[in-house]
N, C-alpha and C positions, 0 to 999 in steps of 0.2 A: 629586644636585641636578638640576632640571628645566634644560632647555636650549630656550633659542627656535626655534634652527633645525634640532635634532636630537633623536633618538629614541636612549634610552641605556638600557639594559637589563644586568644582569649574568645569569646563569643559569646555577652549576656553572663557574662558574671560568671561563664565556664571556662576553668584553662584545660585545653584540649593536649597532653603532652606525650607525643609521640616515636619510643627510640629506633631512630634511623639508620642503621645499619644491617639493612637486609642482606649485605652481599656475606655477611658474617653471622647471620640467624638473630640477628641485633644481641649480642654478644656486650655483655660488657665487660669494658676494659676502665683505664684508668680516666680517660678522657668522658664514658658515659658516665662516672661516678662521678666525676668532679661537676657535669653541667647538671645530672639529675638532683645535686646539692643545693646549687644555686636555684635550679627551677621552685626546691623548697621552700626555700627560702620566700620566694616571690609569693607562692603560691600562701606561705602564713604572712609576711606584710604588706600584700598589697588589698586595700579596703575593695578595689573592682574586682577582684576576684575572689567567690564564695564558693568555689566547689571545684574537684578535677575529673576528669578522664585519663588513666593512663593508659596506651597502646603499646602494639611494637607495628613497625613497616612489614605490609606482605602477609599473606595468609598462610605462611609454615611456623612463622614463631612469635610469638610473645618476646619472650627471650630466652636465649637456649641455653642460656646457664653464662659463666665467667669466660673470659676471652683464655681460652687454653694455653696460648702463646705467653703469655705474663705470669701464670701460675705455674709453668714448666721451669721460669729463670729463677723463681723465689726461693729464698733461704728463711730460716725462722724469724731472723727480726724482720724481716720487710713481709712475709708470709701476715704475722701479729698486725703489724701495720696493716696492711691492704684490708684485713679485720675488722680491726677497728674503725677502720676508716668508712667501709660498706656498713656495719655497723651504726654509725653516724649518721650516716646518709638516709638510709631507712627509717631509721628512730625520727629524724625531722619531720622526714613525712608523714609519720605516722602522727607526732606532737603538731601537727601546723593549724590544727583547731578548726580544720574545714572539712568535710567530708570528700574522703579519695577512691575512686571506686578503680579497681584495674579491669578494663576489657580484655580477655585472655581469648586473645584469636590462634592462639598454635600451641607451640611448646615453652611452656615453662621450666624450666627444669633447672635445679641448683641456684645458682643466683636469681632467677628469671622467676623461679617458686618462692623464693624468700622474700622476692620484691613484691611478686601478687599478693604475700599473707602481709607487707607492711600494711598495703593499703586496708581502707577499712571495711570493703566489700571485695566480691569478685564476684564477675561475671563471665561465663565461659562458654565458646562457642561449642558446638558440637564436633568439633574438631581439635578443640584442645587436647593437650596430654600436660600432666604434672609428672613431677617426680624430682628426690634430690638423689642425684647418681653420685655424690661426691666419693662414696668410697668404692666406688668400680676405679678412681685414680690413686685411691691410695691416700686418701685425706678426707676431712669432717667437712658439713657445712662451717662458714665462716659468716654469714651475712644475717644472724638470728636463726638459718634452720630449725634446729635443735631446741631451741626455746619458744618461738612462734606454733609451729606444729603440733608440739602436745595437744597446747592450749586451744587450737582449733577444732584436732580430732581428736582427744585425749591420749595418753602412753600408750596403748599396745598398738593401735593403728599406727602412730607414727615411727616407732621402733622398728616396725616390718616395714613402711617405706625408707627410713634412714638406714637398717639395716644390711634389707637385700640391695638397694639401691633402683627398686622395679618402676615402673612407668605406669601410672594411672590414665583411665580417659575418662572425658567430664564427666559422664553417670556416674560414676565410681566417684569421682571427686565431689559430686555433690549428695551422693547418697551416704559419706564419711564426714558431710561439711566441711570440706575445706573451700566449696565455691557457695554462693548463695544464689544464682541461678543457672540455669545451661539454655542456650536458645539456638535458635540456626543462624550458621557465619553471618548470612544476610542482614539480619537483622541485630547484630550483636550491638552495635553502635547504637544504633538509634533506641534498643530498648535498653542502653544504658545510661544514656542520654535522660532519660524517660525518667529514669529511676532515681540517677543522680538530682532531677530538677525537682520531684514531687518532695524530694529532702529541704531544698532549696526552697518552696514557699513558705518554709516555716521559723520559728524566730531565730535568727544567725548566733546569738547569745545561747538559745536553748539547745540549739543541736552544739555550739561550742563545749556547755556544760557537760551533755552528754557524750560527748566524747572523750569530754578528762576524767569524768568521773568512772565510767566504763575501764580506762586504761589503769588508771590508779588503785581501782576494786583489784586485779591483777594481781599488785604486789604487796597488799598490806591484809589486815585480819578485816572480818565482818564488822565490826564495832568502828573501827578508823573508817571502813568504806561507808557505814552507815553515816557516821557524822560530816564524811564529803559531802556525801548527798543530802544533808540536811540543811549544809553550811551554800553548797550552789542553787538550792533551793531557795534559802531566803533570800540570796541574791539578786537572781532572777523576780522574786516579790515585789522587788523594787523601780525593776526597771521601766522603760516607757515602754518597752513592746509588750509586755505582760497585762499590763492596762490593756494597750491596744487590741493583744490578743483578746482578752474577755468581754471589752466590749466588742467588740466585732461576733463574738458569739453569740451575745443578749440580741445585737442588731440582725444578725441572722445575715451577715454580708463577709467579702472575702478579706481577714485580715492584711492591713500596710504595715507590715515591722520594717523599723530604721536600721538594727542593729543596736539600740540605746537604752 
């Protein structure tokens, strides 16, 4: 299905999705949130698709943060809304049990930085810049900031960016961890591509596991995350691609997983 403010591509088991509104630094507004929703959606039920790319249009931005025009008219309840609501949106993506990598070709910044840290890598050109500037306006992140960021560079690095509200460029961003590699613009796609699919030859069930498990360790004690992992372990025990996987090991040839 066509989308107004996004570019949706499948190709080989990859959704290529890309937000299109470079005349605005692809800016989102209410209209990017509601179809990057549904892209989620797609992107966890549909079985042809195991893995994403997310982009922005044009070599100045990823996304430069929340459409300023809609965040100027908001009052507290619809402010809470639009929250929640990005909030939502991220979380899916983040929960869609496929591996989501974001190509960061510009600027991230405020929204645009919360949506790179939904996904579950980043990759960032030599040209990118981070940063959440939300309170150079006089307001907090809303879209996970504040909770994503720790978690990636831990409390004081991200307190000095949530703080000052300053602008990182990729070294920086990947010498703090908030990106997991930096390459030249040229090449930003294809060796994302690269990365995302070396994920992809491996068992769709396994890297599912490890992604819940991973996000679940997050919010509960050692003990409950150990018995996750013990519990998607035997699971996995069970299945046909676990076979498949080991025999293909004994045979010394390229493992077939079904997904099963």
């Amino acid at each position: 299905m066509p989308y107004a403010t996004l570019l949706f591509e499948v190709r080989d088991a990859v959704a290529f999705v890309t937000i299109n509104r470079p005349e605005k630094l692809n800016a989102l507004n209410a209209a990017v949130m509601e179809e990057l929703g549904e892209v989620a959606a797609r992107i966890h039920k549909e079985p042809g698709i195991r893995g994403a790319l997310l982009t922005g249009t044009g070599p100045k931005a990823f996304v430069a943060g929340a459409d300023i025009g809609e965040l100027a008219a908001q009052g507290p309840v619809d402010g809470k809304a639009r929250a929640l609501e990005g909030q939502r949106v991220f979380r899916s993506l983040e929960q869609c049990g496929k591996p989501v990598i974001a190509a960061v070709n510009g600027f991230a910044l405020g929204g645009g930085c919360e949506l790179a840290m939904a996904c579950h890598l980043r990759v960032a050109s030599e040209q990118a810049r981070f940063g959440q500037p939300e309170v150079k306006l006089g307001i907090g992140p809303g879209y996970g900031g504040t909770v994503r960021l720790p978690r990636l560079v831990g409390r004081g690095r991200a307190l000095e960016l949530l703080l000052t509200g300053q602008m990182i460029d990729a070294q920086e961003a990947l010498r703090i961890g908030l990106v997991n590699r930096v390459v030249p613009a040229d090449r930003l796609m294809s060796e994302s591509e690269q990365l995302l699919r070396s994920m992809l030859e491996n068992g769709p069930l396994a890297l599912r596991a490890c992604l819940e498990a991973v996000d679940a360790a997050l919010d509960v004690g050692m003990d409950q995350a150990l018995l996750l992992e013990a519990n998607l372990f035997g699971l996995l025990s069970g299945t046909a691609d676990m076979r498949e996987g080991t025999a293909a090991f004994a045979e010394k040839r390229k493992p077939r997983f079904q997904g099963a």
